[in-house]
RODO-2510 file (C-alpha; in nm, 4 decimals, decimal comma):
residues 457
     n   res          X          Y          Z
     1     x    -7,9717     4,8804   -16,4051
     2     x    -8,2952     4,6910   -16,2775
     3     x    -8,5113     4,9835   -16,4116
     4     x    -8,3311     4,9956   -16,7273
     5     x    -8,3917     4,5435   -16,7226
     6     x    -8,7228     4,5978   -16,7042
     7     x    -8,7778     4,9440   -16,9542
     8     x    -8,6400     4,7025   -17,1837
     9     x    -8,8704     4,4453   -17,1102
    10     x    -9,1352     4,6414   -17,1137
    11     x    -9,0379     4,7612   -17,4714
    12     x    -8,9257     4,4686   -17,6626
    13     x    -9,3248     4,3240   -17,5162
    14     x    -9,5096     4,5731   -17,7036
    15     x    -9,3004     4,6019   -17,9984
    16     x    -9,3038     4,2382   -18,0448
    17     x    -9,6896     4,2738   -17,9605
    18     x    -9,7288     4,4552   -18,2879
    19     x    -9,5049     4,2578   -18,5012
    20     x    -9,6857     3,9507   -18,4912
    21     x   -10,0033     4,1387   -18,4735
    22     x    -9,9029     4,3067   -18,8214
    23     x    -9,7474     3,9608   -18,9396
    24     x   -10,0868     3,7748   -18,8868
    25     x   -10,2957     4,0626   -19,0455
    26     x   -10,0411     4,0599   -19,3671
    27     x   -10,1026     3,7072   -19,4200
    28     x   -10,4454     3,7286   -19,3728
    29     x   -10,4827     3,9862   -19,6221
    30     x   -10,8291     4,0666   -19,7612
    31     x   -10,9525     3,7162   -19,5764
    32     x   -10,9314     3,7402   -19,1936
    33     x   -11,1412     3,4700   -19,1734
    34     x   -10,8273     3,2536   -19,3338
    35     x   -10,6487     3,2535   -19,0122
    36     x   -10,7001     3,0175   -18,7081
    37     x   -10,6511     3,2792   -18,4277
    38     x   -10,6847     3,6487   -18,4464
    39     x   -10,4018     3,8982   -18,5214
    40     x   -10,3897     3,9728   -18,1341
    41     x   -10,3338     3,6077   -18,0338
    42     x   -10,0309     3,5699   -18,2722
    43     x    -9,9297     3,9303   -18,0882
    44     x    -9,9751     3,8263   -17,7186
    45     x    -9,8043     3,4987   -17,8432
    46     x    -9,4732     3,6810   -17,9360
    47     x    -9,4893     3,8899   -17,6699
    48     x    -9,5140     3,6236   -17,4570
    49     x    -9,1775     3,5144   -17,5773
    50     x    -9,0500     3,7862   -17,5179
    51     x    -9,1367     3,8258   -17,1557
    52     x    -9,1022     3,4509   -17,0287
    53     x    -8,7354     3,4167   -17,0620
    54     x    -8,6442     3,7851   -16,9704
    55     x    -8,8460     3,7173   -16,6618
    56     x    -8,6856     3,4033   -16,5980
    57     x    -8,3609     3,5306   -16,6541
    58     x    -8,3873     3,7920   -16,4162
    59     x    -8,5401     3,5834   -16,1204
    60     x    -8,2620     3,3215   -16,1506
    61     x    -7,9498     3,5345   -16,2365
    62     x    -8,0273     3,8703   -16,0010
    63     x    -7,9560     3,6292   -15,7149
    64     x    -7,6862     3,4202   -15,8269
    65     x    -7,5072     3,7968   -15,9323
    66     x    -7,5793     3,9231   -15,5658
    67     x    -7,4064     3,6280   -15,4536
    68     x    -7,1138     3,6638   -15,7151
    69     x    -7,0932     4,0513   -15,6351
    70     x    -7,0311     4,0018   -15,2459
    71     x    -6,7993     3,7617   -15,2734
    72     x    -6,5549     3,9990   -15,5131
    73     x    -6,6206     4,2833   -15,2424
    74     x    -6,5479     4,0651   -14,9426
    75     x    -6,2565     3,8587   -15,1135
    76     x    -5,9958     4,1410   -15,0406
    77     x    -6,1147     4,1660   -14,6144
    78     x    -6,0153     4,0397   -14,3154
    79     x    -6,2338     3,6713   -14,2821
    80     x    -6,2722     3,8188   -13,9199
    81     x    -6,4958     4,1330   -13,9907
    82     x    -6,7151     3,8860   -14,2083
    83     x    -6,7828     3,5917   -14,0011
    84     x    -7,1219     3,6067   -13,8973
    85     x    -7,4446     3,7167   -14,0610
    86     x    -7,4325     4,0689   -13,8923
    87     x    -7,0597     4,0794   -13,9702
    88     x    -7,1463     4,1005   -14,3052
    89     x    -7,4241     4,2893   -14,3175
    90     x    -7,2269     4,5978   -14,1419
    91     x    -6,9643     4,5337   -14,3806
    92     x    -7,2054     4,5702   -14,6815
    93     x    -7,4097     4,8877   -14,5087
    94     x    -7,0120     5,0865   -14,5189
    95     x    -6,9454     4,9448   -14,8688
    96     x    -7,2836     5,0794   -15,0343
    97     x    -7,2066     5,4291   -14,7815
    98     x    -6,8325     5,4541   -14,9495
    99     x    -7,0115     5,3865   -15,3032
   100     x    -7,3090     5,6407   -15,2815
   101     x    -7,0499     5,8834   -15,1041
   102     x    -7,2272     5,8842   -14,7604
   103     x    -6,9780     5,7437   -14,5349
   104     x    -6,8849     5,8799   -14,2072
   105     x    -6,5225     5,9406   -14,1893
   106     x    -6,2190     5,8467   -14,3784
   107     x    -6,2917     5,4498   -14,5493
   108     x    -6,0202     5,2692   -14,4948
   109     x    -5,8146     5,1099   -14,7934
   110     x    -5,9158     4,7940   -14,7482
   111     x    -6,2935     4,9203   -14,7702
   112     x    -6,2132     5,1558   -15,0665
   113     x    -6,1353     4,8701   -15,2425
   114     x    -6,3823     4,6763   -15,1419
   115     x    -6,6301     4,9477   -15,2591
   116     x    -6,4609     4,9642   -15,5772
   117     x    -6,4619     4,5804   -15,6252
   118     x    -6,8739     4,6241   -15,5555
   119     x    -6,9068     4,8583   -15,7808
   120     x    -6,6896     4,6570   -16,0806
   121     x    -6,8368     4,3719   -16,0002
   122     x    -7,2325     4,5074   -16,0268
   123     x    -7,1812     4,6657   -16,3297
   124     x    -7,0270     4,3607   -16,5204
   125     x    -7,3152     4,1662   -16,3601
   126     x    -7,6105     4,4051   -16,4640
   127     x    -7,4376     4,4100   -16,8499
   128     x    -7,4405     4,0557   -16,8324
   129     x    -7,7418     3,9686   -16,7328
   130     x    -7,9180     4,2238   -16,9667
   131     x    -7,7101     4,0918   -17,2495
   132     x    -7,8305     3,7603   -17,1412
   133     x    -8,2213     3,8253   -17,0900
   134     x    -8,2511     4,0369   -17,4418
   135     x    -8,0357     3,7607   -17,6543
   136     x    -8,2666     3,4566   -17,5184
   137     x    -8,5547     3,6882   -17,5724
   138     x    -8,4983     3,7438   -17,9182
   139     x    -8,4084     3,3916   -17,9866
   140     x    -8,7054     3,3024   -17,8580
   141     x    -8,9199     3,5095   -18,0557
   142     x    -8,7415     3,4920   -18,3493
   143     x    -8,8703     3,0678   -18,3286
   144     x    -9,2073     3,2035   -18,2746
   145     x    -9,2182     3,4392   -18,5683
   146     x    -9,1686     3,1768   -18,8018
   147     x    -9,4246     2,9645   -18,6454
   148     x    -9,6932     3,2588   -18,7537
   149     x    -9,8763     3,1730   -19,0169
   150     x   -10,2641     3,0484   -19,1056
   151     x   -10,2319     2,7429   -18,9811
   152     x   -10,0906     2,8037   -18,6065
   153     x   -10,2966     2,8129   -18,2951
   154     x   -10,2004     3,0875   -18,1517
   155     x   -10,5166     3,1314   -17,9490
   156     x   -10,4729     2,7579   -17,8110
   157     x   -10,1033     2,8613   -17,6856
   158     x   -10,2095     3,1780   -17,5340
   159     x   -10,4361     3,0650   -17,3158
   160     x   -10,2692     2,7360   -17,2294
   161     x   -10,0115     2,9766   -17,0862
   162     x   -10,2663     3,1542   -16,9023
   163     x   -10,3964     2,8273   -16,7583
   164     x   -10,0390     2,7663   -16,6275
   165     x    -9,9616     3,1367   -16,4968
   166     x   -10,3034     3,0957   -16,3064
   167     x   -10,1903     2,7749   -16,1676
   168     x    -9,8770     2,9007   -16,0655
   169     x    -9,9854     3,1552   -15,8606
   170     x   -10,2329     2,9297   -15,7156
   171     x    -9,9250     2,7071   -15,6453
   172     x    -9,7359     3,0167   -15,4615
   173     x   -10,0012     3,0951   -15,2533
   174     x   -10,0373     2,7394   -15,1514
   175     x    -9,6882     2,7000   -15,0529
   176     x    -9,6342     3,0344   -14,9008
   177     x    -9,9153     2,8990   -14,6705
   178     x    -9,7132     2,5617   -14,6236
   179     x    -9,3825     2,7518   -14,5845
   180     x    -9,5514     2,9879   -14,3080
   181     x    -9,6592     2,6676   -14,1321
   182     x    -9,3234     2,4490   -14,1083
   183     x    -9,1123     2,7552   -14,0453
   184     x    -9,3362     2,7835   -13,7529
   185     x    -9,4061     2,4020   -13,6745
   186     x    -9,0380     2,3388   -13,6602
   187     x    -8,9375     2,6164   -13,3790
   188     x    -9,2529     2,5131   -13,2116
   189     x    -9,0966     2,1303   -13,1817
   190     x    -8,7665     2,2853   -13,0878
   191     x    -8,9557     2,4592   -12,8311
   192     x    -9,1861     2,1666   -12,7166
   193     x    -8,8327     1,9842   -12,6737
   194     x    -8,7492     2,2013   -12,3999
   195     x    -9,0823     2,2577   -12,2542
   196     x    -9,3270     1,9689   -12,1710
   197     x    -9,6325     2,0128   -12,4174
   198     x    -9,8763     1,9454   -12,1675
   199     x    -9,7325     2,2133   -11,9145
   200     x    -9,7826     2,4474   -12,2218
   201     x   -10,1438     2,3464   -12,3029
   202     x   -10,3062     2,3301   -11,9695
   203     x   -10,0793     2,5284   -11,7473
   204     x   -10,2417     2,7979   -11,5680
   205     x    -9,9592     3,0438   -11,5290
   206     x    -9,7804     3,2078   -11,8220
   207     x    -9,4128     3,3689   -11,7046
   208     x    -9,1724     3,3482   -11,9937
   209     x    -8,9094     3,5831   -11,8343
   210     x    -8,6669     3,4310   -11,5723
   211     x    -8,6774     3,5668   -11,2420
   212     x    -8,3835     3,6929   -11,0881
   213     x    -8,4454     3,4886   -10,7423
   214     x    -8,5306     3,1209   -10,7591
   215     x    -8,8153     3,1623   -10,4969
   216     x    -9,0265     3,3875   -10,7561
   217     x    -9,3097     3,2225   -10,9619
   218     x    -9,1553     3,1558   -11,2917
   219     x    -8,7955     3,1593   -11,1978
   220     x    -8,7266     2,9068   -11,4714
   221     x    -9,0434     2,9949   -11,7001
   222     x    -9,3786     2,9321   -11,6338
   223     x    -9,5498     2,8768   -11,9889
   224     x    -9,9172     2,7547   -11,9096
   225     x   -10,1185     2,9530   -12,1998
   226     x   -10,4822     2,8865   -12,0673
   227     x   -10,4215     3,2391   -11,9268
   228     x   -10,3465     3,3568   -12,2851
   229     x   -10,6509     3,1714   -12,4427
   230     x   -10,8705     3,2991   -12,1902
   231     x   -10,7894     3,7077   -12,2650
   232     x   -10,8113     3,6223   -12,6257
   233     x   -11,1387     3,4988   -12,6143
   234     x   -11,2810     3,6916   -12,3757
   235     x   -11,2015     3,9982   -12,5709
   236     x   -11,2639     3,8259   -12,8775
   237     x   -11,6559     3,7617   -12,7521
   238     x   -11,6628     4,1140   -12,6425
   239     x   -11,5624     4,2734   -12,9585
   240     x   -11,8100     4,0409   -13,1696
   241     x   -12,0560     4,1147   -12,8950
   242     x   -12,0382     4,4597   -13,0201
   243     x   -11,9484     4,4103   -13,4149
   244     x   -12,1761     4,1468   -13,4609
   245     x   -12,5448     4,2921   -13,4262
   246     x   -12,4106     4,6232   -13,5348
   247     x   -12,3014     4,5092   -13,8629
   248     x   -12,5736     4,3201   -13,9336
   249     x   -12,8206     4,5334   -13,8752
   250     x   -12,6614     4,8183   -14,0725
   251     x   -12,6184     4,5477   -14,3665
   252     x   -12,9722     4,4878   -14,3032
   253     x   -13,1025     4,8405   -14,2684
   254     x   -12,8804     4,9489   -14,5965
   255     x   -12,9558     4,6315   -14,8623
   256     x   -13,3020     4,6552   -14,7616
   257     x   -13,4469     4,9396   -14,6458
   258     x   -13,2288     5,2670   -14,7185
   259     x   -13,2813     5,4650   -15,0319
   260     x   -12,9848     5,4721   -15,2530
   261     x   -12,8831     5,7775   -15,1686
   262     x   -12,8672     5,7342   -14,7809
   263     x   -12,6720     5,4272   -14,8657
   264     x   -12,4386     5,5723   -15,0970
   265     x   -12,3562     5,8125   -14,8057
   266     x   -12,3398     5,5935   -14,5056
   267     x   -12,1935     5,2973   -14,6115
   268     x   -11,8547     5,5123   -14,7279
   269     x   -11,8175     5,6273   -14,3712
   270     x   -11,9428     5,3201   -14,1660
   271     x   -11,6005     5,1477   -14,3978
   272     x   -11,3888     5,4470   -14,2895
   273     x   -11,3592     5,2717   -13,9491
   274     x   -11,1854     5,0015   -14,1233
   275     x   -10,9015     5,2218   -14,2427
   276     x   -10,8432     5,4139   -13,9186
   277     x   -10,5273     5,2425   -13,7916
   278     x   -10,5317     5,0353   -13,4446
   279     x   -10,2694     5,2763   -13,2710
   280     x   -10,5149     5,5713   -13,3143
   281     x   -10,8288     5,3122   -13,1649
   282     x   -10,6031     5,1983   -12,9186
   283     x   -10,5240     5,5746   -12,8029
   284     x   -10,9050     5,6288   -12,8115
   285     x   -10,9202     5,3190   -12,5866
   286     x   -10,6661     5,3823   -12,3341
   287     x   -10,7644     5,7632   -12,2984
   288     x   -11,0983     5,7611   -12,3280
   289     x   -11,2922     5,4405   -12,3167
   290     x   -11,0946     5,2715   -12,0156
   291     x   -11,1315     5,6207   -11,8203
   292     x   -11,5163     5,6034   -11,8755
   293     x   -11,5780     5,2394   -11,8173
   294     x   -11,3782     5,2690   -11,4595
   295     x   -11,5471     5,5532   -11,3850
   296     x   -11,8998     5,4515   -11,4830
   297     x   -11,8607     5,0923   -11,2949
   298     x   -11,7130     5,3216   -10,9623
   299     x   -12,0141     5,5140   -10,9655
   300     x   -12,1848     5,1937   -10,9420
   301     x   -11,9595     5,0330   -10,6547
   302     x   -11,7946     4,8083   -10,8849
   303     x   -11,3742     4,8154   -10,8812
   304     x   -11,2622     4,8397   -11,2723
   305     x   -10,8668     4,8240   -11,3779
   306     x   -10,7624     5,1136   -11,4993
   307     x   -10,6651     4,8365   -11,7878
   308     x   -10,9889     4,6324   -11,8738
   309     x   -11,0915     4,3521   -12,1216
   310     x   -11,4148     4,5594   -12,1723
   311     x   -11,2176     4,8531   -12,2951
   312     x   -11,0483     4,6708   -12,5080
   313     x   -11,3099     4,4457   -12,6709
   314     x   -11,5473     4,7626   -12,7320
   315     x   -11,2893     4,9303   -12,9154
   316     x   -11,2071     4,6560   -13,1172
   317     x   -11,5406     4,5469   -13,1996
   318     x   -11,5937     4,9156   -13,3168
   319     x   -11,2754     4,8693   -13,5812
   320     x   -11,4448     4,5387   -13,6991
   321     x   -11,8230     4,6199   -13,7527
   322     x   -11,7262     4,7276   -14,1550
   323     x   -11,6137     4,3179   -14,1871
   324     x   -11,9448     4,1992   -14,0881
   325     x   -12,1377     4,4965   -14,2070
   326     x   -11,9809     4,5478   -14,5775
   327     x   -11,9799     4,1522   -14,6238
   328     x   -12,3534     4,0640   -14,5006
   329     x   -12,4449     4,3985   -14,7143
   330     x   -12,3228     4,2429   -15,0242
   331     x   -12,4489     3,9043   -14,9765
   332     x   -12,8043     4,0410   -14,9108
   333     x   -12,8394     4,2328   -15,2354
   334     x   -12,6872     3,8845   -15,4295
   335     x   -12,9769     3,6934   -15,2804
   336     x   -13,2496     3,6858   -15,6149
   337     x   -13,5230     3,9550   -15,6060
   338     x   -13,7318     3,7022   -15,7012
   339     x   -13,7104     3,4914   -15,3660
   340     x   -13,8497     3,8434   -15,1988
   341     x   -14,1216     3,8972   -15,4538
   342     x   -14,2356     3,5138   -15,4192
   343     x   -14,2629     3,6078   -15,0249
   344     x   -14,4287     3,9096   -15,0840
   345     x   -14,6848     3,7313   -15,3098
   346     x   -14,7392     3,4683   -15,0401
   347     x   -14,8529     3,7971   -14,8241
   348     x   -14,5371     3,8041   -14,6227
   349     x   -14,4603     4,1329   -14,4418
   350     x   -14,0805     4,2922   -14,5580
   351     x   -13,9290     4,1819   -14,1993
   352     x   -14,0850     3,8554   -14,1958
   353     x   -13,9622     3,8190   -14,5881
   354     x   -13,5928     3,9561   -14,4549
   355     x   -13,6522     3,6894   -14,1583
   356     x   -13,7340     3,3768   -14,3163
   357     x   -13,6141     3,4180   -14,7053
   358     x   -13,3515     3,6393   -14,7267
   359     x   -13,1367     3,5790   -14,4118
   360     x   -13,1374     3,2337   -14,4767
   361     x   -13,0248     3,2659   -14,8279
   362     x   -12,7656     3,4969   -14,7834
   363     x   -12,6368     3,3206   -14,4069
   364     x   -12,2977     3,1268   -14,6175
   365     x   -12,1948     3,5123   -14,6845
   366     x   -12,2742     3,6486   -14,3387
   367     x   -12,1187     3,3293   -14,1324
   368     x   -11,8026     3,4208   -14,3305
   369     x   -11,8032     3,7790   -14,2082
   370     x   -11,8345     3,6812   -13,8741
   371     x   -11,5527     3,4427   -13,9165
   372     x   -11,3506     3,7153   -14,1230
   373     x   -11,4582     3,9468   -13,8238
   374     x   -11,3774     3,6945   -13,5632
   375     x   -10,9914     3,6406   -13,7285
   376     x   -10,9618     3,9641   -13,7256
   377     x   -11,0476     4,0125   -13,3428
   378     x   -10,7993     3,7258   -13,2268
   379     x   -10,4922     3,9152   -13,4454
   380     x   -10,5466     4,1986   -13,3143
   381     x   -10,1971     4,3825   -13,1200
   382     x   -10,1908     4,7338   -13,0157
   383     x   -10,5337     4,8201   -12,9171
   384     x   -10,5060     4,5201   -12,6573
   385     x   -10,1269     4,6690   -12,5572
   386     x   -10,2535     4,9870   -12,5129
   387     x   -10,6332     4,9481   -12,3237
   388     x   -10,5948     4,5871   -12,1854
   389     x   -10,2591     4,5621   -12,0643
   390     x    -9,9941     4,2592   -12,0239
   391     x   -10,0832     4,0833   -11,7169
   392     x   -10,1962     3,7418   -11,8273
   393     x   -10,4416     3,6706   -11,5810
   394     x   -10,6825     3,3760   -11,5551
   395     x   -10,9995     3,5176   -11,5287
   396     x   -11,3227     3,5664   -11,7144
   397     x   -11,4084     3,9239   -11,5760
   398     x   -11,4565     4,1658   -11,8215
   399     x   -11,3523     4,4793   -11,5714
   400     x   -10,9770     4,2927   -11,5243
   401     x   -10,6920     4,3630   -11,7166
   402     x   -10,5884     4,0812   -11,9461
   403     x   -10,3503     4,0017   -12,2145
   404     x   -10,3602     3,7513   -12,5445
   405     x   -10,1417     3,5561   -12,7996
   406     x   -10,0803     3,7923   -13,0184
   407     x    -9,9702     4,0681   -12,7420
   408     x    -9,7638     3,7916   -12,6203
   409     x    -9,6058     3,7521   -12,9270
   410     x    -9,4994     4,1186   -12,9528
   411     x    -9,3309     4,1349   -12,6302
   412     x    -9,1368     3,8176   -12,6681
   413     x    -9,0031     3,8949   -12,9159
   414     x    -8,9286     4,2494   -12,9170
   415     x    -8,5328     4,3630   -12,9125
   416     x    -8,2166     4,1339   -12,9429
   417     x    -8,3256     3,7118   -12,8918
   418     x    -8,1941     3,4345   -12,8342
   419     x    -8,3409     3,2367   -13,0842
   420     x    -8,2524     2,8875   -12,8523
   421     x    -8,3957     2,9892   -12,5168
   422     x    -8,7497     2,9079   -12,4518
   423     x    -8,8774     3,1969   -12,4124
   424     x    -8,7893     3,2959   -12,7567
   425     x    -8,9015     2,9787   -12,9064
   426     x    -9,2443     3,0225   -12,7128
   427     x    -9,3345     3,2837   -12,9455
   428     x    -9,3857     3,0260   -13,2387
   429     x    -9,5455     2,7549   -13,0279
   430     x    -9,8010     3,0872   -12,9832
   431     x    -9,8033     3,1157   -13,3379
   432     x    -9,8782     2,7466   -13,4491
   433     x   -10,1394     2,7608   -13,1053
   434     x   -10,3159     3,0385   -13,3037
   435     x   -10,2939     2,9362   -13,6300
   436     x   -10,4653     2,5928   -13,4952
   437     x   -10,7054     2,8131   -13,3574
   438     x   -10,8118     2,9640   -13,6450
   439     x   -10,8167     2,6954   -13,8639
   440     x   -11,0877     2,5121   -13,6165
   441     x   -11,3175     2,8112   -13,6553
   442     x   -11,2536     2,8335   -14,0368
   443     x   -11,3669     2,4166   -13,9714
   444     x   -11,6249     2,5311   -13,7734
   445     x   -11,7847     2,7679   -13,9985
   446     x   -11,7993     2,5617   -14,2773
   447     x   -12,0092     2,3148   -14,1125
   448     x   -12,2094     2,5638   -14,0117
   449     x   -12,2373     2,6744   -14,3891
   450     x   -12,2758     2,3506   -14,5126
   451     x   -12,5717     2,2534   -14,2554
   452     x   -12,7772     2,5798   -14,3560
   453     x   -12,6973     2,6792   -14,6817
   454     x   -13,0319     2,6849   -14,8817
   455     x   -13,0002     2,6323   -15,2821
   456     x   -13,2144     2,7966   -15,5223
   457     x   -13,2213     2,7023   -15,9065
***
């Protein structure tokens, strides 16, 4: 019935599109110039009518009829079987399997007619609520059909409620944001209230698991990340070690000196790295990168895990060179021709015009690609899994194996939790550690931005 909700929708829009399109032109007549807004303004205005409150409709009720249409299906089972969240949810998975004919056995009767009370209850929901969207609909654009005429503004209305849809979404992505943080900031305090924050911050062992004797290290949790911060940016400084004067010098090499054809062919597959997924580069770095390094550095006398920070920051700075290159590429062809002609007229060689004019203009762009880069880097998961390992180590060597947040993160909180231990809860003090993070370079950068941009009129 949701397809059919939203055929309809789609429908009654473009029909009532037309109508007050074709109402506006009839009044017009001969004398288009008699009307305040175009025909299409008075059109978008109906349809907008139209679509608002079917919308609206749908958003509020399809909930509120979910609700409505599990409580009918449980009402006739044992309070038992339904007591918990999962309870439910099992309940609901055998219901839907009795109703689409898929279930495993004989249902019993209380089940069958639990399924059949599901299946009453949706239908009388879906009628209703179609019922409900088309007749406020139509109401609504019947009121806005008789406010067509040569006088109305439709034009003002129409994009006074594109101002507000813009600011709307603007508002969602603003609270997503703030609902991402407190659903993180609050398990974080429920964690901190277990855990004393300053053990957490400058502790220099990280052991979430409990040990099985009380002699071990960790036996009641050891959760000192300095271990975790210093993998992450170890391999983070590798990887933009490796991205960084890559992709700039292929943004440099294709904005300013390729021919268009060369860089219509090698800037498609210098961007395919970006869409090779991180299993496959952490494959290539656990089976063939981390071989080679700890082979290479025993040839040379120097002991290499098998599991290495340098394998994984090569291999990651390799998946991020198309941020920084793609970016700084487009920023350097936005930068005015005229700024390189003016050098070039003050007898400037092309490198020492790319040097001093055009780097500098186009740096705001490029800092942001390193920072994109850089964000990148430090949420990166399975290539670190896979060619850097899980110890969480304390130690700036490149050769060792070391682990970071986000890894971290993964194994906490893979299988069945308990969402009140601290090692659970750890997870989201990571999170709101690395979001913090983040935000200081995002800071960072935009000091750095603000300190040498260069404006040109």
């Amino acid at each position: 019935m949701t397809t059919a909700y939203f055929l309809i929708l789609a429908l009654l829009t473009v029909s009532w599109f037309l109508v007050g399109r074709q109402r506006a032109s009839s009044l017009a007549g001969a004398d288009p110039a008699s009307l305040h807004s175009l025909p299409s303004y008075h059109g978008m205005f109906l349809a907008a009518l139209i679509f608002l409150p079917m919308i609206l409709i749908f958003i509020v009720g399809a909930p509120l009829a979910e609700r409505y249409i599990e409580a009918r299906a449980f009402s006739g089972l044992d309070p038992s079987t339904i007591s918990d969240e999962l309870g439910r949810s099992a309940v609901l998975r055998d219901i839907h399997s009795v109703i689409a004919g898929t279930y495993a056995g004989t249902a019993s009767p209380e089940l069958t007619t639990a399924a059949s009370a599901y299946s009453s209850a949706a239908s009388t929901t879906s009628w209703l609520l179609l019922i409900a969207g088309i007749a406020a609909a139509l109401v609504a654009a019947m009121f806005g059909f008789r406010l067509i005429g040569p006088e109305f503004r439709a034009r003002n209305s129409v994009e006074r409620l594109v101002k507000y849809i813009l600011l709307a979404c603007s508002a969602i992505a603003v609270l997503t944001t703030l609902g991402i943080v407190f659903s993180v900031v609050f398990e974080t305090i429920q964690f901190f209230s277990k855990v004393n924050p300053i053990d957490f911050l400058f502790g220099l062992q990280w052991s979430p698991q409990t040990a099985i004797r009380a002699d071990q290290v960790g036996s009641s949790g050891a959760f000192g990340i300095v271990p975790l911060v210093t993998g992450t940016l170890l391999i983070t400084v590798i990887a933009i070690a490796v991205a960084g004067p890559l992709g700039l010098f292929a943004a440099i090499y294709m904005a300013e000196y390729a021919s268009p054809r060369t860089r219509s062919i090698v800037k498609p597959i210098l961007e395919i790295l970006a869409g090779i997924p991180t299993v496959v580069l952490g494959f290539f770095a656990a089976l063939t990168v981390a071989p080679f390094i700890r082979g290479s550095g025993e040839s040379i006398g120097l002991s290499v895990s098998s599991e290495s920070a340098l394998a994984a920051g090569v291999v990651m700075g390799m998946m991020i060179i198309p941020f920084v290159s793609s970016l700084s590429d487009d920023v350097i062809n936005a930068v005015p021709q005229s700024l390189r002609d003016g050098s070039f007229a003050m007898g400037a060689t092309k490198s020492e015009t790319i040097k001093k004019v055009v780097l500098p203009a186009a740096l705001p762009g490029i800092v942001s690609a390193f920072m994109l880069a850089i964000s990148r880097a430090v949420g990166e998961t399975m290539i670190v899994v896979m060619a850097a390992g899980l110890a969480a180590n304390l130690t700036f060597n490149p050769l060792e194996a070391v682990t970071t947040f986000t890894v971290q993160i993964k194994t906490i909180l893979v299988g069945d939790q308990e969402f009140d231990s601290a090692k659970t809860l750890s997870a989201f003090a990571l999170g709101f550690v690395l979001f913090f993070f983040t935000l200081v370079l995002n800071f960072i950068a935009l000091q750095i931005v603000k300190r040498y941009r260069e404006q040109y009129d």
